[in-house]
C-alpha positions as CSV (number, residue, x, y, z in Angstrom):
1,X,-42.8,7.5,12.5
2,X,-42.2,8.7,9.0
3,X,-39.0,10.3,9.8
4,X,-37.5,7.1,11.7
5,X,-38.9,4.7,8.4
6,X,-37.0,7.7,5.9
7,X,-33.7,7.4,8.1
8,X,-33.8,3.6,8.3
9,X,-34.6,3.8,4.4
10,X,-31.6,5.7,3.8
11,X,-29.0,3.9,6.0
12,X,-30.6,0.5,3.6
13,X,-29.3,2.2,1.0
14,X,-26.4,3.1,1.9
15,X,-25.9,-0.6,2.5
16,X,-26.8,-1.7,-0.3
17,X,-24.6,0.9,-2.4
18,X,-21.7,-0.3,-0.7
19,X,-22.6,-4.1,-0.4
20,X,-22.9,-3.8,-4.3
21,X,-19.7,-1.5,-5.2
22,X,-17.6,-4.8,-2.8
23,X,-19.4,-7.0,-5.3
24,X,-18.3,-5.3,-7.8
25,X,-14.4,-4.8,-6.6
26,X,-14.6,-8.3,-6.0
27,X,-15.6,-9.5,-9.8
28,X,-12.9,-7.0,-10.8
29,X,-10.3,-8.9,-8.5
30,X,-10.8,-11.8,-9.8
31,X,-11.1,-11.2,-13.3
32,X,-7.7,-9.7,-13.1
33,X,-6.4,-12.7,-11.2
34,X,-8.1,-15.7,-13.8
35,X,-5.9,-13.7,-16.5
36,X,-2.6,-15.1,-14.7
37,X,-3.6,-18.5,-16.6
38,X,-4.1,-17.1,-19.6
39,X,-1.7,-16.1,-22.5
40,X,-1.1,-13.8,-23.6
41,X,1.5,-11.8,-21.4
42,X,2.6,-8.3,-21.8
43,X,5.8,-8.7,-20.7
44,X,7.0,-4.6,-21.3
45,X,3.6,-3.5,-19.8
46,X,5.0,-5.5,-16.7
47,X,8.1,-3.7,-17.4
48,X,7.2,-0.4,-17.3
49,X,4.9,-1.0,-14.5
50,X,7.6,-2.2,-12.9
51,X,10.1,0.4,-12.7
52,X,6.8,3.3,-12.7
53,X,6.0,1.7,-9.5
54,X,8.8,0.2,-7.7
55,X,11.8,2.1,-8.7
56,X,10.4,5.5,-8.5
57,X,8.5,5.1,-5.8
58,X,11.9,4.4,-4.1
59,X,12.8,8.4,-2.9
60,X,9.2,9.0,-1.2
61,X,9.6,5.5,0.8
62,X,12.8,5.8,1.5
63,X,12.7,9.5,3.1
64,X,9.4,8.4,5.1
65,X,11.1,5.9,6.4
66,X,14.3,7.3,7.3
67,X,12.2,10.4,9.2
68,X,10.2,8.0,11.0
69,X,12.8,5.8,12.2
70,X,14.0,8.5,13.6
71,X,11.3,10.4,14.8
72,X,10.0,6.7,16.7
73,X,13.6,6.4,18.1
74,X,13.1,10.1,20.0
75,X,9.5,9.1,21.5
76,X,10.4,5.5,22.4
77,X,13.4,6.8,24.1
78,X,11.2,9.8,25.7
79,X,8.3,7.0,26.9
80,X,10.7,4.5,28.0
81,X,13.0,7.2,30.9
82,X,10.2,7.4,32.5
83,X,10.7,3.7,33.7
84,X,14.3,3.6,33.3
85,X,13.9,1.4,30.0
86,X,15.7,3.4,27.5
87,X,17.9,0.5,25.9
88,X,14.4,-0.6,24.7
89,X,14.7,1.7,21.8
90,X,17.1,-0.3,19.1
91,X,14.5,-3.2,19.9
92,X,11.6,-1.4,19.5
93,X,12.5,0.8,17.1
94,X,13.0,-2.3,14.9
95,X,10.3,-4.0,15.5
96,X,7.9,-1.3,15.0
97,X,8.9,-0.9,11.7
98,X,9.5,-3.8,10.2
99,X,6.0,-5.1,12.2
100,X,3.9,-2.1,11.3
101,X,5.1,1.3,10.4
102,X,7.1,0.6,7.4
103,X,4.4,-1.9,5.5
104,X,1.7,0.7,6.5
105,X,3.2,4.0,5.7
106,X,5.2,2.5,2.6
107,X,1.5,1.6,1.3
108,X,0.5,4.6,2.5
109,X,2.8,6.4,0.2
110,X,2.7,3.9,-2.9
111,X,-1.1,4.5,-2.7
112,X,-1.3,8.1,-2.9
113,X,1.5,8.2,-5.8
114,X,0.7,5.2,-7.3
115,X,-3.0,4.6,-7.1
116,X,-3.3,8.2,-8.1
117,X,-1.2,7.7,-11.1
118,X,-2.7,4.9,-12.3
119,X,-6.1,6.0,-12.1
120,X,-6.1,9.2,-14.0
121,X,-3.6,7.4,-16.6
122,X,-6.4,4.4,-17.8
123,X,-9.1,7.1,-17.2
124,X,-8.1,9.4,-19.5
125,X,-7.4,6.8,-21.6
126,X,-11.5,5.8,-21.3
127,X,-12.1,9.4,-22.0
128,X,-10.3,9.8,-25.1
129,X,-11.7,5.7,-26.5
130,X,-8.5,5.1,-26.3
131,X,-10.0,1.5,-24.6
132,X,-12.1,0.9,-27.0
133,X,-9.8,0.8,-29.1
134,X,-7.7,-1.8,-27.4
135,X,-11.0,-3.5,-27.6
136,X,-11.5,-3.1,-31.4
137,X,-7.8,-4.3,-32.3
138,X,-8.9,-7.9,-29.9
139,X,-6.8,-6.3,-26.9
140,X,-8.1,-7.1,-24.0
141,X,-7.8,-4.1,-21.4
142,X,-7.9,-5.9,-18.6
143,X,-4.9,-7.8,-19.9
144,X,-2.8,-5.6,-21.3
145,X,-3.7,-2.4,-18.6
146,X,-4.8,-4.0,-15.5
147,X,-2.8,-7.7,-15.2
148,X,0.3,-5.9,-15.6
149,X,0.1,-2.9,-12.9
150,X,-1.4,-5.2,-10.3
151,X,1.3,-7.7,-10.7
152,X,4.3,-5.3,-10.8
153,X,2.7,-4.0,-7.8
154,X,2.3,-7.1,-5.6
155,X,5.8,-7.7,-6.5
156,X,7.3,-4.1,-6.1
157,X,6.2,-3.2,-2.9
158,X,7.7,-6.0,-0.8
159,X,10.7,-5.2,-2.0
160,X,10.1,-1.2,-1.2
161,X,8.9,-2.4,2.7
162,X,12.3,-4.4,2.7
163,X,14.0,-1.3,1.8
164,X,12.2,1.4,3.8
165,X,12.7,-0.9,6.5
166,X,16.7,-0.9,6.6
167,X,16.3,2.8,5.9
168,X,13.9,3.2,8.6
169,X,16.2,1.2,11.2
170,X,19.5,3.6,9.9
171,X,17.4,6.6,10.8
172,X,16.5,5.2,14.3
173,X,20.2,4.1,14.6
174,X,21.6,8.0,13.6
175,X,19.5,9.5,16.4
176,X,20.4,7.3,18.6
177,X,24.1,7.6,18.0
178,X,23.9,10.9,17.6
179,X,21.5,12.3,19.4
180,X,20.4,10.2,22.7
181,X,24.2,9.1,23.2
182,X,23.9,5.0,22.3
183,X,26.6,3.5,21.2
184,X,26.7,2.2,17.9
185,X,27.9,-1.5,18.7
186,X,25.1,-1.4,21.3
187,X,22.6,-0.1,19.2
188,X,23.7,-2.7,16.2
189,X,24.0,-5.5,18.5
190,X,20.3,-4.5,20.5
191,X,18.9,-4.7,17.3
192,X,19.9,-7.9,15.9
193,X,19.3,-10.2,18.8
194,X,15.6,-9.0,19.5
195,X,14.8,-9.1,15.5
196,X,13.5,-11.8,14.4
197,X,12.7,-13.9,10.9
198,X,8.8,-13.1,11.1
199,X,9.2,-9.7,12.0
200,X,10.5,-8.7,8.9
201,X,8.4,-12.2,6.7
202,X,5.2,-10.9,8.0
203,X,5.7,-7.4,7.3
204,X,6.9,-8.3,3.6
205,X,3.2,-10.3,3.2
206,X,1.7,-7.2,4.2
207,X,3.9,-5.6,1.3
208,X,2.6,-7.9,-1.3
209,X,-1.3,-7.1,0.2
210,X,-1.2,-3.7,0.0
211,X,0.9,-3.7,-4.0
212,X,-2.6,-5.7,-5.2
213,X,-4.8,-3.4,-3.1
214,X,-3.2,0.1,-4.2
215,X,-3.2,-1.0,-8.3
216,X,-6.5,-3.0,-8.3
217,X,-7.9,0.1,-6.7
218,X,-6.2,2.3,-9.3
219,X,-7.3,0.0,-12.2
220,X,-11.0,-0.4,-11.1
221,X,-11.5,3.4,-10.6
222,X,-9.8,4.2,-14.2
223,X,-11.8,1.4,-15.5
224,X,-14.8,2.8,-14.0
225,X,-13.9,6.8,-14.8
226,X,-16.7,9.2,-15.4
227,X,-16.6,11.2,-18.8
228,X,-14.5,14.2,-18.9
229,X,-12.2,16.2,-16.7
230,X,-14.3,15.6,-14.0
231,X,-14.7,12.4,-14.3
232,X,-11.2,11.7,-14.0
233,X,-10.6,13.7,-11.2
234,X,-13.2,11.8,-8.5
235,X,-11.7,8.1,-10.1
236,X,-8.5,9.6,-8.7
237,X,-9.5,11.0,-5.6
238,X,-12.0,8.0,-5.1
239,X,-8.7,5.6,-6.0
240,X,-6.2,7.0,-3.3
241,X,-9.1,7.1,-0.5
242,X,-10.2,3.7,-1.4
243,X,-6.7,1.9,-1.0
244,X,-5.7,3.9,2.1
245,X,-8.8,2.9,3.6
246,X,-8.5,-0.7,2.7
247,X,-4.7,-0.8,3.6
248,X,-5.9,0.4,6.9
249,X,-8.5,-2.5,7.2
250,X,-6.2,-5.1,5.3
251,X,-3.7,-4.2,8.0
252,X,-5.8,-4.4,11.2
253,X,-7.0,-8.0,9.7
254,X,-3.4,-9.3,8.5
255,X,-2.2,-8.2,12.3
256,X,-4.9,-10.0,14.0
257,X,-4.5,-13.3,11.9
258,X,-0.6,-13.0,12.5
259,X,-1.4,-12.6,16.1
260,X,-3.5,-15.7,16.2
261,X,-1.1,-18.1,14.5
């Protein structure tokens, strides 16, 4: 009986820790959202963030992309012989992309390089006071470090889906030229007609979602950052798992809602 009250103890805590670190994200959220309204705006912060996060993130999305277009363009074309459906692969192959695997994996990627980056850069700068004293010259941090990331972010990684998408859709369209013998009017012309307008709108939203998820997540764990070397190292590890995880779940939740409309 003691052993079964200890076990159901412990799983109560463990709700509760995580039931309070969601309330905690969630505060954190929308602080950084309320300071949209509120002047003033660091317009080169945004700047920076911008290009740190969408323009060099472009060469790691792009090459996932183009490797998985044509990587899904071999095993759609392997699953659908065995019921005589290979022309399904332009269509599918597009689809599957613009749908799911190139908003998921382009997250995926932004989150590790991104979240990463972000959370050892405002860490350290907790470690070494340099936030406090943003806070001593009447900077506000969230303002000037967190507004500026997650906004470039929501913004930037639409735009990187859009991309890794038409990269994504070139790499199914080279191995299916090249390599499973389509030709490339078919293939173009398989792909347009079965492609439509909220294919590629819904997996753009997604974009957006996971850009506030992968720099919130970075902020909040660099905002949070233990003292030291160590300290900075778990906010980053804690700051990549954390987004993947919630692109994953994001993901599963924006598909089912998508699915219902």
């Amino acid at each position: 009986m003691t052993f079964f009250l200890g076990f159901l103890a412990g799983i109560g805590r463990y709700v509760l820790t995580a039931l309070a670190a969601v309330g905690r994200i969630a505060i954190f959220a929308s602080d950084t959202v309320s300071h949209l309204a509120r002047p003033p705006f660091y317009a080169r912060e945004f700047l920076h963030a911008l290009i740190q996060i969408g323009w060099l993130s472009l060469p790691v999305v792009g090459m996932t992309a183009l490797f998985t277009g044509g990587a899904l363009a071999l095993q759609i074309y392997a699953g659908g012989a065995r019921f005589n459906a290979e022309t399904v692969v332009p269509s599918i192959v597009a689809i599957g992309l613009t749908r799911e695997l190139g908003p998921v994996l382009g997250g995926l990627m932004v989150a590790a390089r991104v979240a990463s980056s972000i959370a050892a850069e405002i860490g350290t700068m907790k470690v070494t006071e340099q936030i406090d004293a943003l806070t001593t010259l009447s900077t506000n941090p969230m303002k000037y470090l967190t507004l500026p990331r997650v906004l470039a972010a929501t913004l930037a990684v639409p735009v990187l889906v859009g991309v890794g998408d038409a990269i994504g859709i070139m790499g199914g369209f080279l191995v299916g030229v090249g390599r499973l013998d389509f030709g490339a009017a078919t293939y173009l012309h398989n792909t347009i007609d079965f492609l439509e307008t909220w294919d590629v709108l819904s997996g753009l939203i997604k974009g957006a979602v996971f850009g506030f998820i992968v720099a919130l997540m970075g902020c909040y764990h660099g905002m949070n950052s233990g003292r030291g070397a160590q300290g900075v190292g778990r906010a980053t590890k804690s700051a990549v798992v954390a987004a993947s995880v919630l692109i994953l779940a994001s993901n599963y939740l924006l598909t089912e809602l998508f699915f219902s409309a």
